[in-house]
C-alpha positions in Angstrom: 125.9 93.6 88.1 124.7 97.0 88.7 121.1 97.1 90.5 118.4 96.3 88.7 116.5 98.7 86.4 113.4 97.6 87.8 113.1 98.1 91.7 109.5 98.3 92.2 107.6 101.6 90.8 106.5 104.1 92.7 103.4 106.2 91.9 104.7 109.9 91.9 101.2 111.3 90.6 98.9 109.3 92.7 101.7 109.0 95.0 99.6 107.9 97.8 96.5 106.2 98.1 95.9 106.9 101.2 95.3 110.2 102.7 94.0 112.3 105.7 90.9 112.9 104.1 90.8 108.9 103.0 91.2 108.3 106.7 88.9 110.5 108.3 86.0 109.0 105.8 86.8 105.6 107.3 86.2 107.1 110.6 82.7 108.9 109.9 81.8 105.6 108.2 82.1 103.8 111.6 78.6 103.2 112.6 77.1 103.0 116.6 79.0 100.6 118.3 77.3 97.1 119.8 76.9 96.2 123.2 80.0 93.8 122.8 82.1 96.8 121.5 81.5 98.9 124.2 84.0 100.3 126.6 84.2 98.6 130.0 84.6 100.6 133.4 88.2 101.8 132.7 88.1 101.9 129.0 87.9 105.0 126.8 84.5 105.3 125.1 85.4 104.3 121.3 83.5 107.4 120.2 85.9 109.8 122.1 88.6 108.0 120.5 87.5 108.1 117.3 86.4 112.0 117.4 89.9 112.3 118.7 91.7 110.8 115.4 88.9 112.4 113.4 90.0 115.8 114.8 93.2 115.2 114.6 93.2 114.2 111.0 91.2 117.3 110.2 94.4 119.5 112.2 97.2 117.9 109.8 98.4 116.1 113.2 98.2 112.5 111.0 100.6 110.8 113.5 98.9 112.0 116.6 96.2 110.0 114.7 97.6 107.4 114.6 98.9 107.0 117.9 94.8 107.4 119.1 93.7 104.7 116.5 96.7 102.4 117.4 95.0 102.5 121.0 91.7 102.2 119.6 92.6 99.0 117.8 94.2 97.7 121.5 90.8 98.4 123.4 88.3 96.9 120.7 90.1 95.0 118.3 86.8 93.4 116.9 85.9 96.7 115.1 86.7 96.0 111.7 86.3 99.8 110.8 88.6 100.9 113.5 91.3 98.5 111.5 91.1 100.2 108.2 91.2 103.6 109.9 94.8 103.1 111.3 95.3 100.9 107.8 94.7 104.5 105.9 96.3 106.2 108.2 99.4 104.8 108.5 99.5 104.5 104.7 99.3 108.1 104.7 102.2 108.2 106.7 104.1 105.7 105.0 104.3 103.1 108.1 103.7 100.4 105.7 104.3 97.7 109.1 102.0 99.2 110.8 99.4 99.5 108.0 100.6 95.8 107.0 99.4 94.7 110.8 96.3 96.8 110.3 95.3 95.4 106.9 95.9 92.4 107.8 93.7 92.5 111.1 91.1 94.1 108.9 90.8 91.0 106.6 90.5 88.6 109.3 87.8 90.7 110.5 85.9 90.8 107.4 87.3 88.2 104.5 84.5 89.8 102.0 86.4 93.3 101.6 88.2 93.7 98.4 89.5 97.1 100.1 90.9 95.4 103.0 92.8 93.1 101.0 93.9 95.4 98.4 96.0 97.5 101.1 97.0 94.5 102.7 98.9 93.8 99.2 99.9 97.7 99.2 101.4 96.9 102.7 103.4 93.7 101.7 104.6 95.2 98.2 105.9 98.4 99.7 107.8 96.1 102.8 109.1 93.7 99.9 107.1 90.9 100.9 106.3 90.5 97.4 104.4 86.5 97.6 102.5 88.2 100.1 101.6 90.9 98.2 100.3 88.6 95.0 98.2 86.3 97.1 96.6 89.6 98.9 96.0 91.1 95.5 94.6 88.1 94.2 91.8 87.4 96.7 91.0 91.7 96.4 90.1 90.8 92.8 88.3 87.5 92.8 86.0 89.8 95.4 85.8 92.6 93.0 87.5 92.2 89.5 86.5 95.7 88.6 88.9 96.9 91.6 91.2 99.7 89.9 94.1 97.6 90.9 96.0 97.6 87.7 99.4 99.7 88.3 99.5 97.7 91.9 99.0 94.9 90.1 101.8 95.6 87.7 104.0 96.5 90.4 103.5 93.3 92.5 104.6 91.1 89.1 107.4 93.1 88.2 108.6 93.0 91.6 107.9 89.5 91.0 110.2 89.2 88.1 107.2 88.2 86.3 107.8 90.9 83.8 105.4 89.5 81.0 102.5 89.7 83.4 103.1 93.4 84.9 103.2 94.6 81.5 100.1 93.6 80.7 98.6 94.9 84.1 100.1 98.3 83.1 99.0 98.2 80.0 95.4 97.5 81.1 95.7 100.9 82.7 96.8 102.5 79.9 93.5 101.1 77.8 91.7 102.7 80.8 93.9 105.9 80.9 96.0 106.6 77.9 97.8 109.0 79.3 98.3 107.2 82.4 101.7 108.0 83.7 102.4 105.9 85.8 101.6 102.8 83.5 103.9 104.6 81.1 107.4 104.9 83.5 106.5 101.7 84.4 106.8 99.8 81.4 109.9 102.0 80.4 111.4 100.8 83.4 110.8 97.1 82.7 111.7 97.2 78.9 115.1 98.8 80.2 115.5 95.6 83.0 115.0 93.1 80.2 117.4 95.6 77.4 114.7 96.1 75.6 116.6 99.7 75.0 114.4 100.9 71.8 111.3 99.8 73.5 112.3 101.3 76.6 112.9 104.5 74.6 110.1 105.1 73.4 108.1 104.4 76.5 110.0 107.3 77.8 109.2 109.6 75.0 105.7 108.7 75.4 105.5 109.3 79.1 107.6 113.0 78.6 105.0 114.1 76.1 102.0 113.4 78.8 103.6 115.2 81.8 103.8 117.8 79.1 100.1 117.9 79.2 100.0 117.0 82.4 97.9 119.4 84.8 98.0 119.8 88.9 101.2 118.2 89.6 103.9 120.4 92.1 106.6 121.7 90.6 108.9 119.6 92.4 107.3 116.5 91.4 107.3 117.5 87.8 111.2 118.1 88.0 111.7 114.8 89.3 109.6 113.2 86.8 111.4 114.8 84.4 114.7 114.1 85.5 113.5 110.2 85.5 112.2 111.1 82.0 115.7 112.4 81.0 117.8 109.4 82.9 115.7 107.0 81.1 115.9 108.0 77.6 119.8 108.4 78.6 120.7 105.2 79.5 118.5 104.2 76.6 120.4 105.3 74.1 123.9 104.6 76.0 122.9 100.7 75.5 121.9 101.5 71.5 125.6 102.7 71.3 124.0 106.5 70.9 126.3 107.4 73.7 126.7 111.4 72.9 122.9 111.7 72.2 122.7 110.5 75.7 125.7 113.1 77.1 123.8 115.8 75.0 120.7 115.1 77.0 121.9 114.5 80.1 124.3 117.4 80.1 121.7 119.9 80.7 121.0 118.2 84.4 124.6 117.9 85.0 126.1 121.9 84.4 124.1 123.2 87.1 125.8 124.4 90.3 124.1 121.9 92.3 123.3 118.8 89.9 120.8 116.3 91.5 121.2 112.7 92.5 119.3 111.1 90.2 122.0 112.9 87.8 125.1 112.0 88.9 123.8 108.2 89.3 122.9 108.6 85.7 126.2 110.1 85.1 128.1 107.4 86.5 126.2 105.0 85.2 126.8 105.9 81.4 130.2 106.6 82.2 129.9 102.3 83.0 128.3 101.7 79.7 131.2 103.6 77.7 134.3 101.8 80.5 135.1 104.9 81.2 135.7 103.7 84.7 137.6 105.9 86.4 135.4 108.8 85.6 132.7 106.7 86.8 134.7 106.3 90.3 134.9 109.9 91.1 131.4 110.8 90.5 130.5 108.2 92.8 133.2 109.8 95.7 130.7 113.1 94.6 127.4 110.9 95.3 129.0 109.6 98.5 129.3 113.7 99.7 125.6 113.9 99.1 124.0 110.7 100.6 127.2 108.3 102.6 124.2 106.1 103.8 123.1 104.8 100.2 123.8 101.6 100.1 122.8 101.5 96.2 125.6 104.0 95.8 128.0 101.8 97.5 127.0 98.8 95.9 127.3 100.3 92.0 130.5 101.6 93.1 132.1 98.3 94.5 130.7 96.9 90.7 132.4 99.8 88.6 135.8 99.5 91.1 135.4 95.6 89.9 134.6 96.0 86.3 138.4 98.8 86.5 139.9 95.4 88.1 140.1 97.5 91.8 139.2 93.8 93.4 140.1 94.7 96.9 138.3 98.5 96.7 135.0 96.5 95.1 135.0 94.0 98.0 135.0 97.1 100.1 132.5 99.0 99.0 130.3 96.2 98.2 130.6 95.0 102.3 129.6 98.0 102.9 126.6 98.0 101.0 125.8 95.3 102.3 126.0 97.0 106.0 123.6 99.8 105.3 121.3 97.3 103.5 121.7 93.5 103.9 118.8 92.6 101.5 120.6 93.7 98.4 121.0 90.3 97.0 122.9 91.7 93.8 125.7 92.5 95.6 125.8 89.7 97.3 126.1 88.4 93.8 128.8 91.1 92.8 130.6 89.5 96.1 130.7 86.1 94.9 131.8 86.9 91.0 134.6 89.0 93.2 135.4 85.9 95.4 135.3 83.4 91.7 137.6 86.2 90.1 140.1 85.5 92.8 140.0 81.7 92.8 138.3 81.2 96.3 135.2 78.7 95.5 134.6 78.2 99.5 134.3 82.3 99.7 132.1 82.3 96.5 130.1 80.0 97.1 129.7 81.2 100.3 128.3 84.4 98.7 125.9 83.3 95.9 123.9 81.0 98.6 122.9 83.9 100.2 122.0 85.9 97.2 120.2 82.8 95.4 118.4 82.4 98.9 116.8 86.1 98.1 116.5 86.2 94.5 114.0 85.3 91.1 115.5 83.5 88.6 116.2 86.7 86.0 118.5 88.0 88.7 120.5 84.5 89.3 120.3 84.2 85.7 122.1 87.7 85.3 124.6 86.7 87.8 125.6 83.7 86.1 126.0 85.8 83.0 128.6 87.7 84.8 130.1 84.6 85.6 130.5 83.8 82.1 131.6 87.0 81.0 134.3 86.3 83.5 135.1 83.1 82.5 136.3 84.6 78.7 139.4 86.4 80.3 139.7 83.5 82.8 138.9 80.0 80.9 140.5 77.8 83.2 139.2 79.4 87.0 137.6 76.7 88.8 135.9 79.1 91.2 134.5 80.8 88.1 133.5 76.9 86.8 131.6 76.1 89.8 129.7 79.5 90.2 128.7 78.9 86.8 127.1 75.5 87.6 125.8 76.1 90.9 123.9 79.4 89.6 122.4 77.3 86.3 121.2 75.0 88.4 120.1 77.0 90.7 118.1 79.2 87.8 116.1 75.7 87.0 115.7 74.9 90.3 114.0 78.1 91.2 112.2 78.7 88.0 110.5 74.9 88.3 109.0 75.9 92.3 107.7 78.9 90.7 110.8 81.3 91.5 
C-alpha cells in the first residue's frame, strides 16, 4: 500500500492557533502573584520574568521566549498562567513536546479550563498520540460544548480512523462556516482514504471555488492550497478511470522549469494508478534529488518498485523508509506482503506484528487486501495464506477493543 490519503490535516488558513500575540495575552492576564508564589532569596522575581518573555514576544524573539518561560515554569511551577504561557508559546513555535508538557501541567493545575485541555489535545494530535488527543478533547468539551473545537475535533477522529465521526465534526464547521476551508480539504481528503473518488471530487471543487473568494491569505499559501486543490481532483479522477482529465490538469504544475513536490508525488502517483511503473520509478529518483530524507518518498517508491515485481529494490527502499521514520506502519505492512510474496512466513510475520502493533483496523484491513490481491497470481503461497489469516484476525481483534 501506498500511504494513506488521510494523514492528519493540517490547518493552512488558521495554520496556527497559537501566536506571539496569543502568548503575550496569557502573560498580561497573569495577575499579582501570592505570597506562596513568590521568589525566594536566589530566585528571579516572576514579574521580571514574565516582562522578559512579554518583551520578548513583542521583539519577534518567540524562542528567547520561550527559553524565559521554560525557566519560569522551573522556579514556580504552581502558576497555572505561567503554564499556558509557555503552552502558547511553544505552540507558536511548533514544539508540540514541549507545549504537550506545558498543557498538560496546565490541566493539572486547573482541571476546570476547557482552554487548557483543548491544547493539550492539539499537543498529543500534532505528536501522534492520537488516544491522548480524544480523551483531552473530550474533557475540553464536556467543560465547554460551545468550544470552537470542530476541525480539531475532526482531525483527532480521522487520525483515529474513525472517519464517520470526523466527517461529521467537519461538517459541523461547515454549518458554522460554509466556506470553511479547512472543513472542506478535510473531508476531500477522507472521502479519497475511503475511495470515495466522486465524493472526494467534488469536495475538491467546492473547496477550489472558496480560496477563489478567499481574501488575506499569502501568496505562497494560496499556491500550495491550490496545488493540494489540483493533486486532489487529480488523483480523483485517475481512480474514476478519467486518467487524461487528470494529466490535463496536472500538466500545468508539471511543465514548469522547477515543478514542486507536491507535483511530482502526484505525478508518480497517477503514473501507479495507470501501471505505468517504470515512469513512476524515475520521477521518484527526481523526488529523491529534491528531499533524500523523505521517508514517504522512499516508502511509495519501495511499493511502486514492488507492484513492477523489483522485490529486492522494494525491500530496499522500504528499510530505508523505515530508517528515516520507524513509525510508518504501512510500510511495515509493504515489508511483510514483500516477505509473503517471497514465501518467508517467519520474515512476514515478523513484519506485520510490528505494523498491527501501530495501526487501526482500516489500515490492517488494507493490508490484508493486499494480501489477497497477491494471493490471485499466487493461490497456493503459504506465506501469503497465513498473512491473510493473521491480519483478519487481527482486524476483529482490534476493531472489538475499540481499535
Amino acid at each position: 500500500m501506498k500511504i494513506s490519503n488521510y494523514s492528519g490535516i493540517v490547518l493552512l488558513i488558521a495554520s496556527s492557533l497559537a501566536t506571539p500575540i496569543m502568548a503575550q495575552s496569557v502573560l498580561t492576564g497573569i495577575p499579582t502573584i501570592n505570597k506562596a508564589q513568590s521568589a525566594g532569596p536566589s530566585m528571579t522575581p516572576l514579574p521580571q520574568l514574565l516582562q522578559e518573555a512579554g518583551e520578548d514576544l513583542k521583539a519577534g524573539k518567540t524562542q528567547d521566549a520561550e527559553t524565559v518561560l521554560q525557566k519560569a515554569a522551573i522556579l514556580y511551577p504552581d502558576n497555572f498562567q505561567v503554564a499556558m504561557a509557555l503552552t502558547t508559546t511553544a505552540m507558536a513555535l511548533d514544539h508540540y513536546q514541549i507545549m504537550a508538557d506545558s498543557a498538560s501541567k496546565a490541566v493539572t493545575l486547573n482541571e476546570n479550563s476547557p482552554q487548557a485541555y483543548y491544547f493539550l489535545a492539539y499537543a498529543q494530535n500534532r505528536l501522534k498520540n492520537y488516544s491522548e488527543a480524544q480523551v483531552a478533547i473530550s474533557h475540553s468539551l464536556a467543560i465547554m460544548p460551545e468550544l470552537p473545537s470542530d476541525l480539531l475535533s475532526g482531525d483527532i477522529y480521522g487520525s483515529l480512523e474513525q472517519y464517520h465521526n470526523a466527517i461529521n465534526a467537519y461538517q459541523n464547521a461547515i454549518g458554522q462556516d460554509p466556506d470553511n476551508l479547512d472543513a472542506h480539504l478535510s473531508i476531500a481528503s477522507i472521502y479519497a482514504q475511503l475511495n470515495d473518488n466522486q465524493d472526494s471530487l467534488e469536495e475538491y471543487k467546492a473547496s477550489d471555488l472558496i480560496l477563489g473568494q478567499t481574501q488575506g491569505i499569502t501568496p505562497e499559501v494560496k499556491t500550495e492550497l491550490e496545488h493540494q486543490i489540483v493533486s486532489g481532483e487529480a488523483i480523483a479522477y485517475a481512480n474514476l478511470g478519467r486518467t487524461s482529465t487528470a494529466n490535463k490538469l496536472l500538466n500545468p504544475l508539471i511543465d514548469v522549469k522547477k515543478p514542486s513536490k507536491n507535483s511530482l508525488s502526484t505525478l508518480a502517483n497517477l503514473y501507479d494508478i495507470e501501471h505505468r511503473y517504470p515512469e513512476a520509478i524515475k520521477v521518484y529518483q527526481q523526488l529523491e534529488q529534491i528531499d533524500p530524507n523523505d521517508a514517504v518518498m522512499w516508502g511509495n517508491l519501495g511499493w511502486v518498485e514492488y507492484e513492477d515485481g523489483n522485490y529486492a529494490d522494494a525491500l530496499k527502499y522500504s528499510e530505508k523508509a523505515l530508517s528515516i521514520d520507524k513509525t510508518l506502519s504501512y510500510v511495515q505492512f509493504n515489508i511483510g506482503l514483500i516477505r509473503a510474496v517471497q514465501g518467508s512466513s517467519y520474515l512476514s510475520a515478523t513484519a506485520y506484528k510490528s505494523a498491527v502493533k501501530e495501526s487501526y483496523p482500516f489500515d490492517i484491513q488494507s493490508g490484508a487486501n493486499d494480501v489477497m490481491h497477491a494471493l490471485k497470481s499466487q493461490p497456493n503461497n503459504q506465506a501469503l495464506k497465513n498473512s491473510l489469516k493473521y491480519l483478519e484476525d487481527a482486524v476483529i481483534s482490534k476493531s472489538e477493543n475499540g481499535g
